[in-house]
N, C-alpha and C positions, 0 to 999 in steps of 0.2 A: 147497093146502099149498105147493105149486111157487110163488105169487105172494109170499110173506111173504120167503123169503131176495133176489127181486128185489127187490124196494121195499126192504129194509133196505142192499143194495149200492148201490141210488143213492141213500137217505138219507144214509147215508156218503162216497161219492162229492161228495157236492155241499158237504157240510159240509168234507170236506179240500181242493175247490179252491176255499172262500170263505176260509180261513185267511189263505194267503199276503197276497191284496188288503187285508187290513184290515191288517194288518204291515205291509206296505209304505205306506200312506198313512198310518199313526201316523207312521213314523218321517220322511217326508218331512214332516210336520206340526211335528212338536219340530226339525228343519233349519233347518225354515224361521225359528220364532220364533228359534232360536238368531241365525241370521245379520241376524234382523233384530235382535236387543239390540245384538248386534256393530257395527252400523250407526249405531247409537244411541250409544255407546261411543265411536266414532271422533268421532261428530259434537262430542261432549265436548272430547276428546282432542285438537284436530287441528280447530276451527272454521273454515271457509272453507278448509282445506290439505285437500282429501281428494287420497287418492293420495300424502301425505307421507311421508318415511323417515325413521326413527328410527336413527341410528347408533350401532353398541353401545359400550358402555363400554369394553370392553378392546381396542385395535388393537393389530395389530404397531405398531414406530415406524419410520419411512422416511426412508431412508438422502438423507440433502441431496444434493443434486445442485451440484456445483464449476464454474461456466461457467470454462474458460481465459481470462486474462486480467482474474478480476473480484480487485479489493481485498481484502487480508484484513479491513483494518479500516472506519470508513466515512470517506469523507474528508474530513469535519470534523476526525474524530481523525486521520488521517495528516497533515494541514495543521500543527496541533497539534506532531504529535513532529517536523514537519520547522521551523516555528519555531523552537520550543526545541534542537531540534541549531544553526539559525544561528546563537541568541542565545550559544548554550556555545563556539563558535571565536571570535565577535566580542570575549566577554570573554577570551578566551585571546589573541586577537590584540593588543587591548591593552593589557593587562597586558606583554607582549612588547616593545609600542610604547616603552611607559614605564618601562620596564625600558631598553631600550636609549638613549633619550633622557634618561635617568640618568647613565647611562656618560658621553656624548658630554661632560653637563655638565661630570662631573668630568673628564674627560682636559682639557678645553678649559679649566678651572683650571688644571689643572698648567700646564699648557703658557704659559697667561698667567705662571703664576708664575716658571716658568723661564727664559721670555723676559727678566719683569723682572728677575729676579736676573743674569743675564748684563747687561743693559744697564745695570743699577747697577755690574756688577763691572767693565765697562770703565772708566765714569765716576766711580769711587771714588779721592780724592783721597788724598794718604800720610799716613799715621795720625798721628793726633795723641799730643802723650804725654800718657800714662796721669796721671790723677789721683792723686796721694798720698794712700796714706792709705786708711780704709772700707773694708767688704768691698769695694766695686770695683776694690781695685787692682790690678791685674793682676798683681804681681810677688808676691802673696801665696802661699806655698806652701800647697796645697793639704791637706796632712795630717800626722802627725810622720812618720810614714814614707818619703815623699815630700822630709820638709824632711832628716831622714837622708841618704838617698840623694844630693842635694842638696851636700852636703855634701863628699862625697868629692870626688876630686881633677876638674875642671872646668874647665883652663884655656884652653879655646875662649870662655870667660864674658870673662874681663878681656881677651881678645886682642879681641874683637866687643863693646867694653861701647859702652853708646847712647849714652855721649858723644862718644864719635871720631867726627869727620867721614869721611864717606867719599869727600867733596872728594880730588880729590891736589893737592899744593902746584905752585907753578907751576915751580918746578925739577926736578919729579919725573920722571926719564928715563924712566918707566916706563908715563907717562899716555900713553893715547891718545893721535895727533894727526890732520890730515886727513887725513895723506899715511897713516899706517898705525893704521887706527880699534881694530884688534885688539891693539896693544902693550900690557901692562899685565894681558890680560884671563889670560893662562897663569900668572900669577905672584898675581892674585886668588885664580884656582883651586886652585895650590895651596897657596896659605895658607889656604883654608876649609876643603879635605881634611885640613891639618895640625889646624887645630879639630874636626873631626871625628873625625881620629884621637885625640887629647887625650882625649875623653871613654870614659873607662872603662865597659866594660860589665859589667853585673850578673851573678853564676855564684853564682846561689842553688840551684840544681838546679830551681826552676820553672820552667818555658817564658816564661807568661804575665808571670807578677809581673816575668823577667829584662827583657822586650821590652818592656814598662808604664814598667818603670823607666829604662830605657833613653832611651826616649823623652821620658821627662820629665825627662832631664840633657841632652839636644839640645834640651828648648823654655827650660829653667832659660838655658841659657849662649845662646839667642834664636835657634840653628841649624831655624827653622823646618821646611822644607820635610824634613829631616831626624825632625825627630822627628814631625812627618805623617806618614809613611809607616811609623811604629814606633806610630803611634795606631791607621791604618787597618787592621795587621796584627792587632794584639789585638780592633778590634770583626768583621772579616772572618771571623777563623779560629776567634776562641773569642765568640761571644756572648752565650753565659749567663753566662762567667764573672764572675764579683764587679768584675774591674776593667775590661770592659766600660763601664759607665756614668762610671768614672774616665777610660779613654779618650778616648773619643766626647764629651766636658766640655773635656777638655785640647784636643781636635782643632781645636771651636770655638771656644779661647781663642787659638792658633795663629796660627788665620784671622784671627779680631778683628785681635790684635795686629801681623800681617804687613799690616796693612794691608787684609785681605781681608771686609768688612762682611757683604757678601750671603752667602759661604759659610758664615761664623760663625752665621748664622740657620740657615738649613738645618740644618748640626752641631746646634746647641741645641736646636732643634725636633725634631729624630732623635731626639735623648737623651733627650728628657720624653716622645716619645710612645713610643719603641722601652722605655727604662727607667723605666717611672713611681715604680717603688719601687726603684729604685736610690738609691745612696747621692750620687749627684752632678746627680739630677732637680731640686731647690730650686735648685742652683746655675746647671742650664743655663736654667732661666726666667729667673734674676736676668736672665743674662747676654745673653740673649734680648733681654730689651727694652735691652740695653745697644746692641744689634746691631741695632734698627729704628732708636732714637735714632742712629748714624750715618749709616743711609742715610735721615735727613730722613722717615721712615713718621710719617704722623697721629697726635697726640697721644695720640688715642682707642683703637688699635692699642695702641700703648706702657702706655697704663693699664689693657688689658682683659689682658695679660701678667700684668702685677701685681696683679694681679684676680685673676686664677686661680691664680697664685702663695702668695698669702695664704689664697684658698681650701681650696688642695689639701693645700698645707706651713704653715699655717698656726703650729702647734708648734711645727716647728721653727726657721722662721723666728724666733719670740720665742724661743729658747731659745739665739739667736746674738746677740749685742751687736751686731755690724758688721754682719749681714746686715742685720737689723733695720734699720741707721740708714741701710745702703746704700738700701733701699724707701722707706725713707722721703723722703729726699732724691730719688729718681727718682719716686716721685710728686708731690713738691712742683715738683720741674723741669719734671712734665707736664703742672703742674694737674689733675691727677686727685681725681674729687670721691669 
């Protein structure tokens, strides 16, 4: 009876230390085949790369690294912006170039122009008289107003008319001689001052109209250089005013008539380009090519005058009988086609 509980304690016995052994070589069994599919898998996955690294989808992002001294851009493109910077000063420099060599042009005309107008106005011979007659003639008064004014008492006019000789007679005690060049010349003076004094001045209460007017009873009675300086006060002091362009007309008729050709262009050329819509712009063109025609200027000059004269005032040129026939006759003098 004692032998039945020994034999069933090592029956048991040997059956709980066979357990373990078979567990543990199952599970080393399914290890094994796992790792070997795994192997199998890779060789798929990854043919000839064994040992290869698959890097994951989502990384941090890494921060660039800034070497000192490198380009921001690459320097194709900084070649690029530093071209286009030279080509933007090159054009700016000449445009500048050209711009200033404009300039020079022009000063370098004036300057010719003023040249010749001086060396015509030394070699300007004494005026010839005036044509009868047409608008040309100079002794035309300008407007009623003017021929009004005109009117009143003026006798510095007959005391200086253009017929007296300014000859002196040869018994004249008064004439210059070698011995004393200045005799004569105090007693000229003041007989001109006495014509100057003669002419009444205007007290309309306007400033302008009084000095306008003024002026144009010292050019009526031929006290030239006198009522120049009553011309240059009205275009100086008031130049918008209305008789501005009456002025600056009379100034260059002045000049003309004193003998003075080159300044009389100038004046008329002032006047059509300072007053184009002024009331005395038709006239100062007329007179304009009145005023190349002395000083010998190209036909062509003189015709392109009366070219732009008909162009500009075209109306009112036909709307004047004399001006009318005055162009006409100075074109036909010019041959202008």
């Amino acid at each position: 009876m004692r032998r039945f509980p020994v034999v069933s304690f090592m029956v048991v016995a040997s059956a709980l230390s066979g357990t373990p052994a078979v567990a543990q070589s199952n599970v080393e069994g399914r290890v094994g085949r796992l790792e070997s599919e795994m192997r199998a898998v890779q060789r798929k996955v990854f043919p000839g790369g064994a040992g290869a690294y698959v890097q994951p989808d989502n990384t941090p992002a890494q921060a660039q690294t800034v070497i000192p001294g490198t380009p921001a851009a690459s320097p194709v493109a900084d070649l690029t912006a530093r071209v286009d910077s030279l080509e933007s000063q090159l054009r700016q420099m000449t445009g500048q170039a050209e711009t200033n060599q404009h300039r020079i042009d022009v000063l370098e005309g004036r300057l010719k122009t003023i040249e010749a107008d001086a060396a015509a106005a030394r070699a300007a011979a004494p005026p010839a008289a005036a044509s009868p007659g047409g608008f040309g003639d100079t002794s035309a008064a300008p407007s009623t107003m003017e021929q009004s004014a005109a009117s009143r008492p003026a006798s510095g006019r007959s005391q200086s008319g253009s017929g007296a000789s300014s000859r002196p007679a040869p018994g004249d005690a008064s004439a210059p001689t070698m011995g004393n060049p200045t005799r004569g010349t105090t007693a000229a003076t003041a007989d001109r001052s006495g014509q100057v004094a003669a002419i009444e001045r205007p007290e309309t209460g306007d400033t302008v109209e009084d000095t306008y007017l003024y002026g144009y009873r010292l050019w009526a009675a031929k006290l030239y250089p006198e009522a120049e300086a009553q011309f240059k006060t009205v275009v100086n002091k008031y130049p918008k005013h209305k008789r501005a362009s009456y002025a600056q007309n009379l100034l260059g008729r002045s000049y003309l008539e004193d003998g003075k050709p080159s300044l009389a262009s100038l004046a008329f050329y002032d006047s059509y380009k300072t007053w184009p819509d002024g009331d005395r712009a038709p006239e100062s063109l007329y007179y304009l090519a009145q005023s190349l025609v002395k000083l010998d200027k190209p036909a062509a000059q003189v015709c392109k005058v009366y070219t732009e004269l008909q162009r500009t005032y075209g109306a009112k040129v036909d709307a004047d009988p004399k001006m009318k026939a005055g162009v006409a006759k100075g074109r036909a003098a010019s041959n202008c086609s």
